[in-house]
BAFIKOL-440864 format. One record per residue (C-alpha): residue in three letters; residue number from 1; x, z, y. Coordinates in pm, 1 decimal, always signed. Example, Ala and Ser with C-alpha at 12.3 -4.5 7.8 and 13.67 -1.06 7.14 Angstrom:
(r ala, 1, (+1230.0, +780.0, -450.0)) (r ser, 2, (+1367.0, +714.0, -106.0)) 
END
This chain:
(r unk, 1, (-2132.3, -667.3, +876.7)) (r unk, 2, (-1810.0, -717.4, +1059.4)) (r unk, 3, (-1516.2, -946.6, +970.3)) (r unk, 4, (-1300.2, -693.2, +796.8)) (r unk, 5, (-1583.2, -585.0, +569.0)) (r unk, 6, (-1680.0, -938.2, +527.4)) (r unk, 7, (-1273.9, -1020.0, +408.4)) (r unk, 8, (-1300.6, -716.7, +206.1)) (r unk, 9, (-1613.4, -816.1, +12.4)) (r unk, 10, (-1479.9, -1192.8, -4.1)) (r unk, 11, (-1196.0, -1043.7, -219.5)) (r unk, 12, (-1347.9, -842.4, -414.4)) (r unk, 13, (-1597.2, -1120.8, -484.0)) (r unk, 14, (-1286.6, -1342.5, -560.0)) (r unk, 15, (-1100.5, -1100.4, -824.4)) (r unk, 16, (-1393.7, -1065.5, -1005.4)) (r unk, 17, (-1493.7, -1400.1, -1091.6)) (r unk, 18, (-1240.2, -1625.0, -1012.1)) (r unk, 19, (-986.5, -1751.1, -1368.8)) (r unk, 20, (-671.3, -1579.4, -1378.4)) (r unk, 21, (-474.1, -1922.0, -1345.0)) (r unk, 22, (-664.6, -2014.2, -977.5)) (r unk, 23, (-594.8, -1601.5, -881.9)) (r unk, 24, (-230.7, -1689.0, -908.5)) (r unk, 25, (-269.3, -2047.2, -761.7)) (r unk, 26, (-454.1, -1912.9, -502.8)) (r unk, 27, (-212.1, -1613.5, -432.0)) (r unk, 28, (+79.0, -1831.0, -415.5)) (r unk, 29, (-80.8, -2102.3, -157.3)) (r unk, 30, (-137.4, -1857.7, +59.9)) (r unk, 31, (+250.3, -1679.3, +79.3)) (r unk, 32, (+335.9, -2066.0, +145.9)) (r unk, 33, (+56.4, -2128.6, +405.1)) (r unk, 34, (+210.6, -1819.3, +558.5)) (r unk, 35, (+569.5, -1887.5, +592.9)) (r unk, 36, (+467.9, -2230.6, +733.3)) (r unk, 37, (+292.8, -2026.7, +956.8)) (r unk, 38, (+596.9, -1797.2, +1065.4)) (r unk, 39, (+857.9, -2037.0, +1063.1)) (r unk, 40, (+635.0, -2193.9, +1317.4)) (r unk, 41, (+602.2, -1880.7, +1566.2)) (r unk, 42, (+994.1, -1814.2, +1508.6)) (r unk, 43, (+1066.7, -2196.4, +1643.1)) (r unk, 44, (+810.2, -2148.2, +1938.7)) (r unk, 45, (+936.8, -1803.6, +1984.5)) (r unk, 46, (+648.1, -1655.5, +1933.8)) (r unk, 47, (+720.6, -1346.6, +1771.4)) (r unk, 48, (+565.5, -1028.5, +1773.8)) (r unk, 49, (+736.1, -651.8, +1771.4)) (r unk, 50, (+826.6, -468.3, +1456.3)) (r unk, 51, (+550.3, -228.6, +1335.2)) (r unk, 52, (+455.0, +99.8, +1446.6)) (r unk, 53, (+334.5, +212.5, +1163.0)) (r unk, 54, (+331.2, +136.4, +803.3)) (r unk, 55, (+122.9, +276.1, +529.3)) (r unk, 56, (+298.7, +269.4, +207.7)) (r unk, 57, (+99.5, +252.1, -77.4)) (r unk, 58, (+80.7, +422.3, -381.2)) (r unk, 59, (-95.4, +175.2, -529.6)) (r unk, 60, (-426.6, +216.3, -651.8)) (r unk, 61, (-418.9, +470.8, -402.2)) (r unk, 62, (-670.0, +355.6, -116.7)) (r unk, 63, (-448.7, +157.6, +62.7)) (r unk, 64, (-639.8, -144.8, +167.1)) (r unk, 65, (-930.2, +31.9, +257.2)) (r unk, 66, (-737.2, +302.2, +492.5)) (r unk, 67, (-559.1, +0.2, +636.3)) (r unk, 68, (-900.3, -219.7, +680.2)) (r unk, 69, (-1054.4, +92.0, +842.3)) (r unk, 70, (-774.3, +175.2, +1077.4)) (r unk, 71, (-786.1, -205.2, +1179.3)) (r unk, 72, (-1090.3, -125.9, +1352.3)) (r unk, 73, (-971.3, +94.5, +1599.7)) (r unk, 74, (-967.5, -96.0, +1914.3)) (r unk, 75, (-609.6, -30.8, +1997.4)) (r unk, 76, (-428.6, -150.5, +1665.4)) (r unk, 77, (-361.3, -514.5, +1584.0)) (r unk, 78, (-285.3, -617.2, +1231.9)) (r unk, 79, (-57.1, -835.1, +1063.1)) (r unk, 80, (-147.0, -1189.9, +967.6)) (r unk, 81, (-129.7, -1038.8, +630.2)) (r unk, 82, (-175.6, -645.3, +507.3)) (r unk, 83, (+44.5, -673.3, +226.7)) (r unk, 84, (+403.2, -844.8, +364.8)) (r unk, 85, (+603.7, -681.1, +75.3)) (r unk, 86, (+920.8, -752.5, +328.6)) (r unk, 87, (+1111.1, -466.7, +257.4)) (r unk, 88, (+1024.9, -424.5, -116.4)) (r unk, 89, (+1118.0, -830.1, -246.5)) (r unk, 90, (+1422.3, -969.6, -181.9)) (r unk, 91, (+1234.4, -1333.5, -172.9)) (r unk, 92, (+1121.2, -1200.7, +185.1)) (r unk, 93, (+1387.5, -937.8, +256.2)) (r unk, 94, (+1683.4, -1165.6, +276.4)) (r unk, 95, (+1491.2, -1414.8, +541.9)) (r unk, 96, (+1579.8, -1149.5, +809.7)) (r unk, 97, (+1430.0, -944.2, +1047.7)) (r unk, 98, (+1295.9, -1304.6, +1224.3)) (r unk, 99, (+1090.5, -1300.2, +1025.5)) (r unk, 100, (+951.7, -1028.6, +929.5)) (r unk, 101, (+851.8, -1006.2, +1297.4)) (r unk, 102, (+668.0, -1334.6, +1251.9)) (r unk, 103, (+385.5, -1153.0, +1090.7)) (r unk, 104, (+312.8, -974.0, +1327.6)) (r unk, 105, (+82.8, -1054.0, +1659.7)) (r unk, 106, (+239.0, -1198.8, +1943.6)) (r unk, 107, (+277.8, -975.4, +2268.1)) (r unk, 108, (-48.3, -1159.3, +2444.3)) (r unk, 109, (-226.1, -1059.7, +2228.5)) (r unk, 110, (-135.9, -701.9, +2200.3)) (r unk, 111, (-240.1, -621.6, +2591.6)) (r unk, 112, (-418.3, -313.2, +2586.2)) (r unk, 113, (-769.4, -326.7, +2641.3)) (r unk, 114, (-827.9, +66.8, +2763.9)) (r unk, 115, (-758.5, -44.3, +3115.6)) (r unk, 116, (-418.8, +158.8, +3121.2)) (r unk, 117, (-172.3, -163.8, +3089.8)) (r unk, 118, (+26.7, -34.8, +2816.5)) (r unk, 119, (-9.7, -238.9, +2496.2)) (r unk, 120, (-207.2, -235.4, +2113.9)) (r unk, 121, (-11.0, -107.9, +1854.1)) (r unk, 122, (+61.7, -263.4, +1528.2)) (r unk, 123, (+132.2, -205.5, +1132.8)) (r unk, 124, (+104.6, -295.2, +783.4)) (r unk, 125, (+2.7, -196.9, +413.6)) (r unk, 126, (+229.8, -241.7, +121.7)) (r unk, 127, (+368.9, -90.6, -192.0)) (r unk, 128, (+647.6, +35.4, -24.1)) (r unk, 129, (+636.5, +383.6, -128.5)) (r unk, 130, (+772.0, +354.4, -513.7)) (r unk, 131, (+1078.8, +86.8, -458.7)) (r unk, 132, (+1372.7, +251.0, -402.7)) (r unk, 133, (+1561.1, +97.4, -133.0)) (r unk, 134, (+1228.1, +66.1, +76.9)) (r unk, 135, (+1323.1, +408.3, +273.8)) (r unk, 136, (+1646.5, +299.4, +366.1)) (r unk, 137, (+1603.9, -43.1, +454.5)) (r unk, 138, (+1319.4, +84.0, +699.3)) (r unk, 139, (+1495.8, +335.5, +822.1)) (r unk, 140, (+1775.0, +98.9, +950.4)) (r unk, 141, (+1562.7, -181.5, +1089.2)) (r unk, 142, (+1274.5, +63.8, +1248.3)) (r unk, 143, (+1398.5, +462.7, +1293.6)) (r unk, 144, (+1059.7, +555.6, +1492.5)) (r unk, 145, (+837.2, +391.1, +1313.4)) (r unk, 146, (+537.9, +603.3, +1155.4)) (r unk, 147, (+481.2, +642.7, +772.8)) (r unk, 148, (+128.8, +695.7, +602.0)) (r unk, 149, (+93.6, +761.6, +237.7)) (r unk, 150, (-172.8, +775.9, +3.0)) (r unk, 151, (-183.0, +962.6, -321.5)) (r unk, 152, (-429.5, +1002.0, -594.4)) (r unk, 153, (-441.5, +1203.2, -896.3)) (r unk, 154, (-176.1, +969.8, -1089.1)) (r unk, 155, (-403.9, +1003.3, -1393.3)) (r unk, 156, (-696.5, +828.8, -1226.9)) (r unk, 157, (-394.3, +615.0, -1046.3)) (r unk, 158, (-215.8, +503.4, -1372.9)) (r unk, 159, (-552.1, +364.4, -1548.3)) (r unk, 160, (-712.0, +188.4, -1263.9)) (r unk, 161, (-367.8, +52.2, -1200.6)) (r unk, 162, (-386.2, -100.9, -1545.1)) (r unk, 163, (-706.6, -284.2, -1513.6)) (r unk, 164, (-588.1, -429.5, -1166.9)) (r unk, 165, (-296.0, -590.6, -1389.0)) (r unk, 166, (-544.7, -694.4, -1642.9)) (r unk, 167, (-804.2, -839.9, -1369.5)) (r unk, 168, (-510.1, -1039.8, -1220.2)) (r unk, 169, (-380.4, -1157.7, -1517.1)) (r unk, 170, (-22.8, -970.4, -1514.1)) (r unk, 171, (-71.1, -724.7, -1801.4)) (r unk, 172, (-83.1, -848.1, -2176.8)) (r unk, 173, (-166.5, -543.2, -2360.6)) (r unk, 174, (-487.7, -503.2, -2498.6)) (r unk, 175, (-511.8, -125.9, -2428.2)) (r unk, 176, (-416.6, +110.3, -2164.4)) (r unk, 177, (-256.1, +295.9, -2439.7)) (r unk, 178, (-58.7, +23.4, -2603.1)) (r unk, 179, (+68.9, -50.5, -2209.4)) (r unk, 180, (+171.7, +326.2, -2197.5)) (r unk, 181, (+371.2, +279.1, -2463.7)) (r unk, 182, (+576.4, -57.6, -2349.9)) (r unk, 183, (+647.2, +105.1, -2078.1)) (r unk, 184, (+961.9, +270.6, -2061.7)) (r unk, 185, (+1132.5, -65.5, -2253.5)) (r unk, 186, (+949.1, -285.8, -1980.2)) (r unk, 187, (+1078.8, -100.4, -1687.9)) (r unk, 188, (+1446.7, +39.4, -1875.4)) (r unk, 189, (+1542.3, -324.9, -1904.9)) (r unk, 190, (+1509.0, -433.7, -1533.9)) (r unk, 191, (+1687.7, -109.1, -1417.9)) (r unk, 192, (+1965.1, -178.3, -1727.0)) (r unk, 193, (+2026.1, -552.6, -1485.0)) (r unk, 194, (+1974.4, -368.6, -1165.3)) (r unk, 195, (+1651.6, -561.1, -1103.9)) (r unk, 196, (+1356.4, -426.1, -968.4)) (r unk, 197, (+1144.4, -720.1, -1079.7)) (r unk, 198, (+798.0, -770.8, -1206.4)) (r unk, 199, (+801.4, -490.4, -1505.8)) (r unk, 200, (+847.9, -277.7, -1180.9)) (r unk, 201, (+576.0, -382.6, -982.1)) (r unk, 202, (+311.5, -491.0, -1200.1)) (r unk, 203, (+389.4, -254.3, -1534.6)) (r unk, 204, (+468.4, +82.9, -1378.4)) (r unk, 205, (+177.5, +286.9, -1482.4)) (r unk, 206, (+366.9, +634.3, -1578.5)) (r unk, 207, (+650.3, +594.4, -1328.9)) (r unk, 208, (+440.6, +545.1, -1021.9)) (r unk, 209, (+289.2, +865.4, -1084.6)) (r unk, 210, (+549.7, +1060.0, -1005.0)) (r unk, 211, (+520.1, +1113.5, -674.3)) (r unk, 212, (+791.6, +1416.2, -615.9)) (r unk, 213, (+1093.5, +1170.6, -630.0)) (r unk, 214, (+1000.1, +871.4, -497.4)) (r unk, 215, (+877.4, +1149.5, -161.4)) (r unk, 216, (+1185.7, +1253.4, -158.8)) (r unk, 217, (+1398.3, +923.1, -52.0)) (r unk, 218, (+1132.3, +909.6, +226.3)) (r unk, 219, (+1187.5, +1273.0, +410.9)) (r unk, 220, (+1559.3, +1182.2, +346.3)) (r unk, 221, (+1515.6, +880.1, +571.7)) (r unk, 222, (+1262.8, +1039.8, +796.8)) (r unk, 223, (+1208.3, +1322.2, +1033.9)) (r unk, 224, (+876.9, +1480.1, +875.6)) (r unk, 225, (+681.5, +1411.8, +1200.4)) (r unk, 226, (+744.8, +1071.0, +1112.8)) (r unk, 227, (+563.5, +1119.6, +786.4)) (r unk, 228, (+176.0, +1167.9, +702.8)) (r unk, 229, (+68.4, +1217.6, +334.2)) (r unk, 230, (-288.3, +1193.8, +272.6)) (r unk, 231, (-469.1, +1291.0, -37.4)) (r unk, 232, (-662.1, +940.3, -179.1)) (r unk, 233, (-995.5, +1226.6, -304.5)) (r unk, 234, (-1021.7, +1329.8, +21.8)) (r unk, 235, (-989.3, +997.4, +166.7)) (r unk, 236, (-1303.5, +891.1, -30.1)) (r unk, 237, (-1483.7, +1252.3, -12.8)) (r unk, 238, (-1473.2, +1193.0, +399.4)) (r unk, 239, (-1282.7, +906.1, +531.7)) (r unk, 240, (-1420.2, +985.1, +897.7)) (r unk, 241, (-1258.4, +1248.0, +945.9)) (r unk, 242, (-935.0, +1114.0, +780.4)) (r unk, 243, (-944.0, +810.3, +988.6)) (r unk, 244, (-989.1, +1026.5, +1271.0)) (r unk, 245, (-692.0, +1223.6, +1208.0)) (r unk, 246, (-513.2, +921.0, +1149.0)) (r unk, 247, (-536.2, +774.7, +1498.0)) (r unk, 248, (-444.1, +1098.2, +1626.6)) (r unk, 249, (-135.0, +1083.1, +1381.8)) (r unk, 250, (-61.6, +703.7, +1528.7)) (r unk, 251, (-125.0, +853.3, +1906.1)) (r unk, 252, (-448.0, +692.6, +1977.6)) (r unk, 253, (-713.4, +784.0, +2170.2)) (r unk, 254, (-1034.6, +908.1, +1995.9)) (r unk, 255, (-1246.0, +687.7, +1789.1)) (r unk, 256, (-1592.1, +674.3, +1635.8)) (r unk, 257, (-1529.8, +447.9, +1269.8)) (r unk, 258, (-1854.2, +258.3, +1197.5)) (r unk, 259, (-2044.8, +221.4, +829.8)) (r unk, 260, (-1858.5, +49.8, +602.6)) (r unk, 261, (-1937.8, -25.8, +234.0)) (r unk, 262, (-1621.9, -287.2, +205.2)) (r unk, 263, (-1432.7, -23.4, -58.3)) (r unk, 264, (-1312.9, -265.9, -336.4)) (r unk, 265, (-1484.7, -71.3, -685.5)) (r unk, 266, (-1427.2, -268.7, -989.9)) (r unk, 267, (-1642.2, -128.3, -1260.7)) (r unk, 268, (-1404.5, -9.9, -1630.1)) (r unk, 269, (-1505.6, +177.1, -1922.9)) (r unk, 270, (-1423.9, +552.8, -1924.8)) (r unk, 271, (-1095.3, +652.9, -1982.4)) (r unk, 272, (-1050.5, +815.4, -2359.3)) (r unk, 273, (-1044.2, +1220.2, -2347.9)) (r unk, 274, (-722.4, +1229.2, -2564.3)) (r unk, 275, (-580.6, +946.6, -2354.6)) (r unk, 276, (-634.8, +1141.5, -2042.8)) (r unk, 277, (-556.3, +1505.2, -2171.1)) (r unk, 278, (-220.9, +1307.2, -2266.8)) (r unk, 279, (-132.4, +1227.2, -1925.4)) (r unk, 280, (-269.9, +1526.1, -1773.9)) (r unk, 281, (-14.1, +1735.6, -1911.2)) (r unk, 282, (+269.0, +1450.0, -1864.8)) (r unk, 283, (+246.6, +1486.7, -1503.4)) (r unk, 284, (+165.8, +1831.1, -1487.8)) (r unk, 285, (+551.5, +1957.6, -1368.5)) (r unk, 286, (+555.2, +1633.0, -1207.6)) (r unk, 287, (+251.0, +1717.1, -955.5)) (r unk, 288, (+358.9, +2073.7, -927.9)) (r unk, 289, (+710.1, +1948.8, -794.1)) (r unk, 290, (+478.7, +1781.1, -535.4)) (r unk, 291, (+225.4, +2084.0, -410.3)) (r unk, 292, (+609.3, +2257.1, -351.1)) (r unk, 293, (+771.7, +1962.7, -177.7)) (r unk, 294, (+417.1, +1896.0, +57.4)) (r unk, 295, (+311.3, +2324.9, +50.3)) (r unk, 296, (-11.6, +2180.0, -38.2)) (r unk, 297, (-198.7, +2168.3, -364.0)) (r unk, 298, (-431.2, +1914.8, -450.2)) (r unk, 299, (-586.9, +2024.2, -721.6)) (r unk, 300, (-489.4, +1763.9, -1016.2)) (r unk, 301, (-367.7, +2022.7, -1284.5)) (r unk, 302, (-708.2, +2229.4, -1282.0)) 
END
């Protein structure tokens, strides 16, 4: 077992059995043992380079295990953290781009090891893709950097999404369907301030779904050879030949992925067959919009 699948199973292990209280406590240590650690590197000027590539979510959407299994390639480097949610919460955002850099490995240890000079590249995984000033505010701090998305049916998206929030102690509804429904007042609120606050991340269940406009900020921002979209089935139907594609995409040289078993899988009861025709036809024009914007259909509305 290597380290990454040993970190993976670690969390996993953790979410599932650990009180909701010490999941917070826990989560919150660790964002301060991390800024201790960056303020450190920026005052010994040891910071690394912005990222060339980031994968941007969806959530619930595959992408800690894409970013664990691209990890292993021998010429990328990962953040201290995969999740640095810099561009997407102001609480990081407005510490500048100082910092943002001090997540990322210092140049020693990015020397190439193919023999070539050159150096490792290096990225990061967060739930960039649905907050609305993401696109921009990447766009001005890192024009040639490399964007990876992940999307899953938004049906199969939407409920796992729910029991995440349930598992981590951020949603109070008893019911996926009773969270369905305090959803547009959760989320109509923050935009009515001009927040995009916790309702946003943590209660977003429909709106995340729609994938067609929150694409579109991106290949405003972007070139689309700057952009890879990846389909989350075919991810888990054969991730070795998606991870392969993936280092070509990043401009790496070829790659043989070991075994890996590390998938976080949390085990829920079925979604309802009323629940899900429901949804199914919500996001029906919604996922067509899609197949036209990528020229690619995945299949969802069948």
């Amino acid at each position: 077992m290597n380290s990454r699948q040993l970190a993976m199973d670690t969390r996993k292990l953790a979410v599932k059995v650990l009180p909701t209280t010490v999941k917070q406590t826990l989560l919150r240590r660790r964002w301060n043992f991390l800024d201790a650690a960056i303020k450190v590197r920026e005052v010994t000027g040891r910071l690394g380079p912005l990222p060339d590539f980031l994968i941007i979510g969806g959530q619930r959407c595959g992408t800690t295990y894409l970013y664990d299994r691209v990890c292993e390639h021998p010429e990328i480097c990962g953040a201290l953290v995969k999740e640095i949610h810099f561009f997407n919460r102001e609480t990081y955002y407005v510490k500048g781009p100082d910092w943002y850099r001090g997540n990322f490995p210092s140049p020693d240890s990015l020397k190439s090891n193919n023999g070539q000079g050159g150096r490792k590249i290096t990225g990061e995984a967060a739930g960039y893709l649905f907050h609305p000033l993401a696109p921009s505010r990447i766009a001005d701090l890192i024009p040639d950097v490399k964007i990876i998305g992940l999307l899953r049916n938004p049906v199969d998206r939407a409920y796992s999404h729910y029991h995440h929030m349930r598992r981590l102690g951020y949603e109070e509804a008893a019911t996926f369907e009773e969270a369905l429904e305090l959803e547009g007042d959760r989320l109509r609120k923050e935009v009515e301030a001009g927040l995009f606050g916790a309702h946003h991340h943590h209660h977003s269940y429909l709106a995340r779904g729609i994938y067609a406009d929150q694409l579109q900020a991106w290949f405003d921002a972007f070139p689309s050879e700057q952009l890879l979209f990846i389909q989350s089935e075919e991810l888990y139907r054969d991730p070795t030949s998606v991870l392969k594609n993936t280092a070509t995409y990043l401009g790496l040289p070829g790659w043989q992925p070991e075994e890996y078993s590390g998938h976080k899988q949390f085990p829920y009861s079925d979604l309802k067959p009323e629940t899900r025709a429901w949804l199914e036809e919500y996001f029906r024009l919604h996922n067509e919009r899609l197949f036209d914007m990528l020229g690619v259909d995945y299949g969802w509305n069948e």
